[in-house]
C-alpha positions in Angstrom: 103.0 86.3 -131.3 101.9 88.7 -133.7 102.5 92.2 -135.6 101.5 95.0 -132.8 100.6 97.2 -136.2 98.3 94.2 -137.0 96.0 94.5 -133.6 92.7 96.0 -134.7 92.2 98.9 -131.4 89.4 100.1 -130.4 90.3 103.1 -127.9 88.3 104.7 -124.9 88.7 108.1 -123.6 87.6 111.7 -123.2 89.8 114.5 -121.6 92.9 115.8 -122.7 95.0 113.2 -120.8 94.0 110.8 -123.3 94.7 113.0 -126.2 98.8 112.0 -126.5 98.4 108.7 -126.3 95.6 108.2 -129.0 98.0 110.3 -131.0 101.1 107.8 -130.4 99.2 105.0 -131.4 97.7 106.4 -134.9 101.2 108.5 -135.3 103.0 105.3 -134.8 101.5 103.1 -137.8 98.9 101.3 -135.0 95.6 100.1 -136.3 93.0 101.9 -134.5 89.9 100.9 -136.1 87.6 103.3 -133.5 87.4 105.3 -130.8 84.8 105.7 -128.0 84.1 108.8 -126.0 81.7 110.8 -124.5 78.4 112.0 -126.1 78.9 115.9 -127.2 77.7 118.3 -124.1 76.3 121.6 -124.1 78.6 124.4 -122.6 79.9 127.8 -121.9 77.2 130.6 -122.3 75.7 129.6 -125.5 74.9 125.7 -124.4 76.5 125.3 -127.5 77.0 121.5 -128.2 81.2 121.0 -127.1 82.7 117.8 -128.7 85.2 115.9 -126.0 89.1 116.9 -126.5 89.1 112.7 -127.9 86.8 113.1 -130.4 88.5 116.4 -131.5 91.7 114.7 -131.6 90.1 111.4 -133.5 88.6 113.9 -136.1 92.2 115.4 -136.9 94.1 112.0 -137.0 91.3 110.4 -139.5 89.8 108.1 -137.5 86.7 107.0 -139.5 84.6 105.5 -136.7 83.9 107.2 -133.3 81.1 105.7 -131.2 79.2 108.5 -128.3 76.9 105.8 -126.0 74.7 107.2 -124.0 74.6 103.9 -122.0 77.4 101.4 -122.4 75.3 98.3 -122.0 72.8 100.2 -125.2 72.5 97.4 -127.6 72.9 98.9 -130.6 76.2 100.6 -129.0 77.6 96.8 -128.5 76.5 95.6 -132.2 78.5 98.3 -133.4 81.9 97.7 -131.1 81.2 94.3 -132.2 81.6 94.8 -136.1 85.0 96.6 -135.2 86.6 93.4 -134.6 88.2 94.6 -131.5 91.4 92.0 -130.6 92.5 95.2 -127.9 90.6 98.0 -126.0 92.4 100.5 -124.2 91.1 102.8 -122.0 92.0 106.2 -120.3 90.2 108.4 -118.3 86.6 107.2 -119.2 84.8 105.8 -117.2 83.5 102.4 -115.6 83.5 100.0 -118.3 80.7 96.9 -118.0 82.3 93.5 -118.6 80.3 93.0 -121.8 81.9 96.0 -123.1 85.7 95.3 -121.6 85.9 91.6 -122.1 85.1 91.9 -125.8 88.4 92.4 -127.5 90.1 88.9 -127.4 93.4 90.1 -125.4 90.9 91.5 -122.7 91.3 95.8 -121.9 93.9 97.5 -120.4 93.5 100.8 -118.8 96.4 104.0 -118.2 95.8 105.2 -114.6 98.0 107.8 -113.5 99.4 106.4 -110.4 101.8 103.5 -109.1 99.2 101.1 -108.4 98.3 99.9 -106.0 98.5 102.8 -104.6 95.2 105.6 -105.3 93.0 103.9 -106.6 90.4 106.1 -107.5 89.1 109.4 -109.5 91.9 112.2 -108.8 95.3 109.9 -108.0 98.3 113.1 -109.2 96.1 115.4 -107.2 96.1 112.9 -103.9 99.8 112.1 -104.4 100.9 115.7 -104.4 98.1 116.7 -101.2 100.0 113.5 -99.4 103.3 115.0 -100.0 104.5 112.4 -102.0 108.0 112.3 -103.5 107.3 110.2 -106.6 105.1 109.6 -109.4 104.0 107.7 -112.3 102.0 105.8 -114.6 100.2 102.1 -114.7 98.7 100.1 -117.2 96.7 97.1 -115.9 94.2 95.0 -117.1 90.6 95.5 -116.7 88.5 92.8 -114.1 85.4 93.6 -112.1 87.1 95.9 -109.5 88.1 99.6 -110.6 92.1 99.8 -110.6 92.4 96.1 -109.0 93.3 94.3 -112.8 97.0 92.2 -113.0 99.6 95.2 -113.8 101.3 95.5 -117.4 103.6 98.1 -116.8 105.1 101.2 -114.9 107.2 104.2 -115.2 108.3 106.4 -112.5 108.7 109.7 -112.3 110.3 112.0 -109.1 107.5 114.6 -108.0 109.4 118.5 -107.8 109.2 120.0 -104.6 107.3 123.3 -105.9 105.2 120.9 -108.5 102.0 121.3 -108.8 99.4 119.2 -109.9 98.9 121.2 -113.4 102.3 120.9 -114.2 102.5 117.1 -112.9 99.8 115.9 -115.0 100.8 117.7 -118.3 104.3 115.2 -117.6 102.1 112.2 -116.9 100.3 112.9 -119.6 103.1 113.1 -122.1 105.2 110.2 -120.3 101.7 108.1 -120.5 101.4 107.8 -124.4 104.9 106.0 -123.8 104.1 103.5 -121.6 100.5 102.5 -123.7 102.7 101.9 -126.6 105.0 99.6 -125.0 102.1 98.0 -123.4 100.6 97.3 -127.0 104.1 96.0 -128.0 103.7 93.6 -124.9 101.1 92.3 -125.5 101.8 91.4 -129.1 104.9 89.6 -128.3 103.4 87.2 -126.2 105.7 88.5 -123.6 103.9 89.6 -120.8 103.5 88.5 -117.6 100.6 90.7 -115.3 101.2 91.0 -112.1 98.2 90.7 -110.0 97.8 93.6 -107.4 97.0 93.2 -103.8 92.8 93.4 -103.6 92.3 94.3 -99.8 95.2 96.0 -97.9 94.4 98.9 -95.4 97.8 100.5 -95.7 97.0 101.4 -99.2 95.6 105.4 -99.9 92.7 105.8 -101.8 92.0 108.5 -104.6 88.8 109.9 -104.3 87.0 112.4 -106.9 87.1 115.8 -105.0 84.5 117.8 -104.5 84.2 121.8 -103.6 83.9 121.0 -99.7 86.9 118.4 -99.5 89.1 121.7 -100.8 88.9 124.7 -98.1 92.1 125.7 -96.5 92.4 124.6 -92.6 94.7 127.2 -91.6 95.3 125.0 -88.3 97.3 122.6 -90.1 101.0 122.5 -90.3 102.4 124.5 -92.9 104.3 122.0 -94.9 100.5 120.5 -95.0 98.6 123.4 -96.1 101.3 124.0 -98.9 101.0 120.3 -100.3 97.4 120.6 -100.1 97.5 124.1 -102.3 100.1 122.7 -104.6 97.7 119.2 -104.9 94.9 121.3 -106.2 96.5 123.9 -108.1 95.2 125.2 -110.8 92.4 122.9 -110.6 89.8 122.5 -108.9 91.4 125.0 -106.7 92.0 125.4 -102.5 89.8 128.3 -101.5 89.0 130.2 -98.3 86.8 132.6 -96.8 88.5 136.1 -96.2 86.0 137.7 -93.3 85.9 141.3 -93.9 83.8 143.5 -91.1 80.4 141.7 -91.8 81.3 140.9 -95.7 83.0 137.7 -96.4 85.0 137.0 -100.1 85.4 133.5 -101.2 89.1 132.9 -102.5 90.7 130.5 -104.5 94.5 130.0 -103.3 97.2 128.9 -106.2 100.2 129.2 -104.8 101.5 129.3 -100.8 104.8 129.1 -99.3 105.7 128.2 -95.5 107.6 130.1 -92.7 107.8 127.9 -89.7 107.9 130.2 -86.8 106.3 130.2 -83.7 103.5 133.1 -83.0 101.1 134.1 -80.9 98.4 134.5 -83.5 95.0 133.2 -83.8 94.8 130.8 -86.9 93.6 132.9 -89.4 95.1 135.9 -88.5 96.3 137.8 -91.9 99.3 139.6 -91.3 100.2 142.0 -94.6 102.2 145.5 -95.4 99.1 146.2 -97.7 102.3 146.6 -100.1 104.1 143.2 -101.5 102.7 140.2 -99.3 99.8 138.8 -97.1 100.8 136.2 -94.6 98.1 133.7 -92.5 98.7 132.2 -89.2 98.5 128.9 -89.5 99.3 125.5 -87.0 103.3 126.2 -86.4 104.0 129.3 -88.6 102.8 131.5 -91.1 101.2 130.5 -94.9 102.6 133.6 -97.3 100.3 133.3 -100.3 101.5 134.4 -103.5 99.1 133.9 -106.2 95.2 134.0 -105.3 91.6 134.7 -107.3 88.9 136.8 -105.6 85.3 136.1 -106.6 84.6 137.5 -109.7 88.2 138.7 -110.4 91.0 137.2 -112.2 94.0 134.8 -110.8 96.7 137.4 -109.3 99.9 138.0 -108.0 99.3 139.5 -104.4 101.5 142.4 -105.0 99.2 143.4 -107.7 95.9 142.4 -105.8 97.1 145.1 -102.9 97.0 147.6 -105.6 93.3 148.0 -105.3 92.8 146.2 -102.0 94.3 147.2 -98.5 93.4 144.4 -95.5 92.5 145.6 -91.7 94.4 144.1 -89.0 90.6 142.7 -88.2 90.4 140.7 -91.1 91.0 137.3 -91.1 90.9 133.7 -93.1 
């Protein structure tokens, strides 16, 4: 047993999810002796060189030493990880750690994956939950081992998922709620007191959590309703559903925010867009209609309807 303000941390991340929990741990009197992110990348339309929301956050809190790899297994990378004196690495949303890197610290890695493990595994597990309809939430800390999101669970917290949630405001509340559970963890593993649970390796009944891609998101108006609005709500705002709106010989891409369902039965073709050019635009879809409420044309910014019809009117011959 030992003083949890005594472990010497060495912390792994990169996006904003990370960001809280760094914060908790320097906030809270913990002895984070570096932090590891993502080499600075250019973006936007200057290329300018953008540092990672980590190593902006690192910067702010004081943290002396912040290592950018190119490669993880880079020699001089490990010397340097090495002269830290790592007894603890945590990492969150980074990316797949070797074991020379991972095993290092004496009590091993754990990682914050935003999921109850074991179920999604994988890149995007709060957008997957919400596309699946799931009612419930929550966060994981496990232990690194070979396999990605397999290691012996730490700890859990649960979290009911709101029916209109979507996966925006879900992960700014994991988010938050994560910094928690990583303290606790470090407390855990202080005290002696912790007992992983190993997690099931194989099992067929359990879902997966693949990155998404641009294909994987297009609206298939043939679904059932209740479907299409989990799918919206599971990538809303980001990356975004989107469709095709044919119009006479042009076709628009869209992106789709926010739907609601009407289940009625109709007569429709799938597709069909059924609007008052006024206040709403409906969609035919598998056993009802899809009323979409907040969209993006091309080129254009993200909009109620009502105010999209003010410069746009639909012809009954235009479809999704």
């Amino acid at each position: 047993m030992m003083n949890a303000k005594d472990i010497r941390i060495v912390f792994m991340g990169t996006p904003e999810f990370a960001v809280p929990s760094l914060k908790a741990l320097v906030e809270g009197g913990y002895n984070v002796v570096g932090v590891v992110t993502m080499p600075d990348k250019p973006a936007g339309r200057g290329m300018r060189l953008q540092e990672s929301d980590v190593k902006r956050a690192a910067k702010e809190l004081g943290i002396e030493t912040i290592l950018q790899p190119e490669k993880l297994r880079d020699e001089a990378f490990l010397a340097d990880l090495k002269a830290l004196q790592p007894d603890l690495g945590i990492v969150i949303a980074f990316r797949m750690l070797p074991e020379v890197v991972w095993a290092m610290p004496r009590f091993g890695t754990f990682n914050l994956h935003a999921s109850l493990l074991p179920e999604y595994r994988g890149a995007a597990p709060i957008n997957w939950a919400i596309i699946n309809g799931d009612k419930e939430s929550g966060n994981t800390t496990f232990l690194l081992n070979h396999e990605i999101d397999k290691g012996a669970i730490i700890g859990q917290q649960r979290t009911p998922i709101g029916e209109e949630e979507c996966v925006g405001e879900l992960y700014d509340r994991l988010m938050t709620m994560g910094a928690e559970l990583v303290v606790e963890s470090v407390e855990k593993i202080a005290s002696g007191d912790i007992n992983p649970i190993a997690q099931p390796q194989e099992d067929a009944n359990l879902r997966p959590a693949p990155k998404i891609f641009k294909d994987m998101c297009e609206v298939n108006w043939s679904a059932k309703g209740r479907d299409i609005v989990n799918f919206v709500r599971g990538l809303s705002p980001y990356p975004a559903a989107w469709s095709t709106l044919h119009r006479g010989e042009e076709e628009l891409s869209v992106k789709i925010f926010k739907v609601s369902f009407e289940e009625k039965e109709h007569a429709y073709t799938v597709g069909k867009i059924l609007t008052d050019n006024k206040s709403y635009i409906k969609v035919a879809c598998g056993d009802g209609v899809i009323a979409i409420e907040e969209l993006q044309m091309a080129g254009k910014k993200r909009m109620a309807v009502r105010d999209l019809l003010l410069g746009l009117s639909l012809n009954e011959n235009d479809r999704f």
